[in-house]
TILUMSE-477296 format. One record per atom (N, C-alpha, C, O, CB): residue in three letters; x, y, z. Coordinates in steps of 0.1 Angstrom, whole numbers, plus 2048, in hexadecimal, padded with zeros to 3 digits. Each point is the difference from the previous one (the first is absolute). Glycine has a CB too. Layout:
BEGIN
ALAXYZ...
//
This chain:
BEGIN
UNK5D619B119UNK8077FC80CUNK7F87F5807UNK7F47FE801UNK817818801UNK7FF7E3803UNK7F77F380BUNK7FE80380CUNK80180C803UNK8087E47F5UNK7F480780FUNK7FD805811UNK80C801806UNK7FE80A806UNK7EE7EA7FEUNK81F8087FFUNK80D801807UNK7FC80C80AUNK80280080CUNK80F7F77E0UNK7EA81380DUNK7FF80A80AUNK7F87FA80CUNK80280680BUNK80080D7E3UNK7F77E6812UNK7F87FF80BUNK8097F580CUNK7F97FE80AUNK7EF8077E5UNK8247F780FUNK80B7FA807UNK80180A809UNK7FF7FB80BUNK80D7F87E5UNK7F681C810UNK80880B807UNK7F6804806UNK80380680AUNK80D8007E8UNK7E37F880DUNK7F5806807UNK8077FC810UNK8067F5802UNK7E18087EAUNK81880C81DUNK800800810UNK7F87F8806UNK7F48027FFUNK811812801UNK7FF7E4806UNK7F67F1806UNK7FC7F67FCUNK7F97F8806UNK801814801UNK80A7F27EBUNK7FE7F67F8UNK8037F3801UNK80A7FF7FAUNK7F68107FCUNK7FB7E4811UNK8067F8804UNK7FA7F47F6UNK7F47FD800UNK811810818UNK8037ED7DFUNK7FB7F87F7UNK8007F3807UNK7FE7F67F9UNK80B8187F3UNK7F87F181FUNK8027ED807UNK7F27FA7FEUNK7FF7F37FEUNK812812819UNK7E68017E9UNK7F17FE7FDUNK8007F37F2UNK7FA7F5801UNK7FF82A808UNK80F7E67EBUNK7FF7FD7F6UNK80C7F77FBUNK8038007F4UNK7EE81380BUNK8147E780BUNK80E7FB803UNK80B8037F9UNK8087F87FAUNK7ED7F980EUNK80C81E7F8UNK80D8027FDUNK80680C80CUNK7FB80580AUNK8007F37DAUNK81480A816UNK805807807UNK8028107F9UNK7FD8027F4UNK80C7E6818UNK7FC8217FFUNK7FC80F7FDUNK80D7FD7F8UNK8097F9804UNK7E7819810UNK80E7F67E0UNK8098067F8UNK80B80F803UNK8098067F9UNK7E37ED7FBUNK80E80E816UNK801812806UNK8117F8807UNK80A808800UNK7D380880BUNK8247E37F9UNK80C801803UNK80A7FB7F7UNK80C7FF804UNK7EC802810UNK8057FB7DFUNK8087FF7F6UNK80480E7FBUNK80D802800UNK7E77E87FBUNK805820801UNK80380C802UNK80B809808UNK8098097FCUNK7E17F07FFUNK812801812UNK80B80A809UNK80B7FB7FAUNK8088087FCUNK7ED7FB81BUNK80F7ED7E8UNK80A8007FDUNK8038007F1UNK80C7FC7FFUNK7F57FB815UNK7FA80B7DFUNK8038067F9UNK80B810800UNK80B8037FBUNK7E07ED802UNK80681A80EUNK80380D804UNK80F800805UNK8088067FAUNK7E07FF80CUNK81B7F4805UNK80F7FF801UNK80E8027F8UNK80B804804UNK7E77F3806UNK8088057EBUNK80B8057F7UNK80780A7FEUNK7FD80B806UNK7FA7E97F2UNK81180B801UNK8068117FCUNK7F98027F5UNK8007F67F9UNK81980C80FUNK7DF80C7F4UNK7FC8027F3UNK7F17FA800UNK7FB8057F6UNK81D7FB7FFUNK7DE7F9812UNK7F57FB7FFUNK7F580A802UNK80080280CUNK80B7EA7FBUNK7EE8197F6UNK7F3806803UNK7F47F87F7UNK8017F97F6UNK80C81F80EUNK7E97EC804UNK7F37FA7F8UNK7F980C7FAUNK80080B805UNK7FC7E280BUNK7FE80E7E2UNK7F980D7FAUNK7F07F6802UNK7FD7F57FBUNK81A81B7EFUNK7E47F681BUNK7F1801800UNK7F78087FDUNK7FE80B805UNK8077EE807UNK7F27FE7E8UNK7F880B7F5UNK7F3807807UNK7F87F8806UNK80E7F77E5UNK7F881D816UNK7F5807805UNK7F27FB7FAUNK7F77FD808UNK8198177FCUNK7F07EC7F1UNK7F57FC7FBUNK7FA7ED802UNK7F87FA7F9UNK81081E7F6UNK7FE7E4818UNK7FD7F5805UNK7FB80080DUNK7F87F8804UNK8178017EFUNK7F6810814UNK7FD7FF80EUNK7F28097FFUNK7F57FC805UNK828801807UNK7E580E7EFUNK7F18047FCUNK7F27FB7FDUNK7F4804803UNK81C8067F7UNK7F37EC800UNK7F67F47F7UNK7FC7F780CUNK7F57FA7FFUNK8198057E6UNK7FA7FF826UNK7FC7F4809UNK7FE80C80DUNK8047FD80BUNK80C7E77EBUNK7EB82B807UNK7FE805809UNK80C80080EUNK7FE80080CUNK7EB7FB7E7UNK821804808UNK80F80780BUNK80580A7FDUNK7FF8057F5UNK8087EB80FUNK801816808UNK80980D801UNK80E7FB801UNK8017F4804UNK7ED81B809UNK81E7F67F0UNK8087FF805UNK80580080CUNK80C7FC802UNK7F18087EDUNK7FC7FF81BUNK7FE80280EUNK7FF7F0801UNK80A7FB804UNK7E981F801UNK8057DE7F7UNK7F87F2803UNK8117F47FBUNK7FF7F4802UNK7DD8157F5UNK82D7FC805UNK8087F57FDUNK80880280CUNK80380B806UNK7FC7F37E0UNK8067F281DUNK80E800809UNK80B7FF7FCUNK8057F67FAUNK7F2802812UNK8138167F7UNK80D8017F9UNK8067F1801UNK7FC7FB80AUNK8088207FCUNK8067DD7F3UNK8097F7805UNK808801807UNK8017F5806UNK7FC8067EDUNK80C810812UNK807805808UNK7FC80680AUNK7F880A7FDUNK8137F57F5UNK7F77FF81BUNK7FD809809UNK80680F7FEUNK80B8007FDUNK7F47EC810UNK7FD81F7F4UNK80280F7FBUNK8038017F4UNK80380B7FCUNK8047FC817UNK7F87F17E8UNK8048027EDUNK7F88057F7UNK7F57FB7FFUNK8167F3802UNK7FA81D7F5UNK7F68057FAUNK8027F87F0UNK8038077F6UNK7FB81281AUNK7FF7DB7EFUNK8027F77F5UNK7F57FF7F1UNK8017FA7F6UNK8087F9821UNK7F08137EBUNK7F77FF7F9UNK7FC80E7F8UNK7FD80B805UNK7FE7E180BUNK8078117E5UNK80380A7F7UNK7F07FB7F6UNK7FC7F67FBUNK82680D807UNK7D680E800UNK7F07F97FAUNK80280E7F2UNK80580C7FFUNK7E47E881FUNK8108017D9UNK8038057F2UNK7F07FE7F8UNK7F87F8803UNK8258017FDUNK7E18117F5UNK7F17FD7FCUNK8027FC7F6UNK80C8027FBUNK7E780D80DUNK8037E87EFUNK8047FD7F1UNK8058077F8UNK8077F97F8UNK7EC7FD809UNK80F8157FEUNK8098097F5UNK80B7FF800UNK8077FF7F6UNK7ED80E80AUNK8107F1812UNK80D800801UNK8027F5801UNK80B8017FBUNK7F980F80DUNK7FA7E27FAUNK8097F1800UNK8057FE7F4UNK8067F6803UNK7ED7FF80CUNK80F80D7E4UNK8057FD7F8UNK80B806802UNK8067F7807UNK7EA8047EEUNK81680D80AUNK80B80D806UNK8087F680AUNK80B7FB7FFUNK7E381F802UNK8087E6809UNK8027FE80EUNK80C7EF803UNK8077FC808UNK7DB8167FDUNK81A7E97F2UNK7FD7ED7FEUNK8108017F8UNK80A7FA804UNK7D37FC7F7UNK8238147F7UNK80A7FD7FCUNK80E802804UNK80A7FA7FDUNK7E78087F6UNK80C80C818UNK80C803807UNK8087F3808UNK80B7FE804UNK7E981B7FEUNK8037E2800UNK8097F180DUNK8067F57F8UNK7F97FB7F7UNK7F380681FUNK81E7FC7EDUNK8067EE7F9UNK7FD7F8803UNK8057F67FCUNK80A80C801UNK7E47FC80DUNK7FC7F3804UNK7F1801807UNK7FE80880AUNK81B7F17F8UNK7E08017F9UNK7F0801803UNK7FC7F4806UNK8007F47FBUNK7FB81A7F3UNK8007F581EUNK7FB7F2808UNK7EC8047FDUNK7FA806809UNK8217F5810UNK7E18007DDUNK7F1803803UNK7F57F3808UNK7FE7F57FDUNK80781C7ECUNK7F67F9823UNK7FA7F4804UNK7F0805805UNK7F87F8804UNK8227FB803
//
């Protein structure tokens, strides 16, 4: 897996590096009907995060669906459309 996860980290403000947060491309992704994010555990593990440390895209939304390598294959084939980033 790549870094993407580190987009969702809580406070993350990429202006430093001149770009913009991704976290609000997301929300509006999240908006959709049918959108959830799957976020790999064993990634966030590796860069030392919890699931606690990401910011949902939605305000009260429980969007994020965390899965371990055994399960993403499973997990990946069930959906018709994969945005990996």
């Amino acid at each position: 897996m790549d870094d993407a996860v580190l987009s969702l980290v809580r406070g993350v403000d990429p202006a430093g590096i001149g770009m913009r947060p991704l976290s609000r491309a997301f929300a509006d992704l999240g908006a959709l009907p049918g959108v959830g994010f799957v976020v790999h555990l064993e990634s966030l593990e590796e860069r030392g995060l919890r699931p606690d440390d990401l910011e949902p895209p939605l305000e009260g939304a429980d969007a994020f669906r965390f899965v371990r390598t055994a399960d993403l294959e499973a997990t990946l084939a069930s959906h018709k459309a994969i945005i990996r980033v």
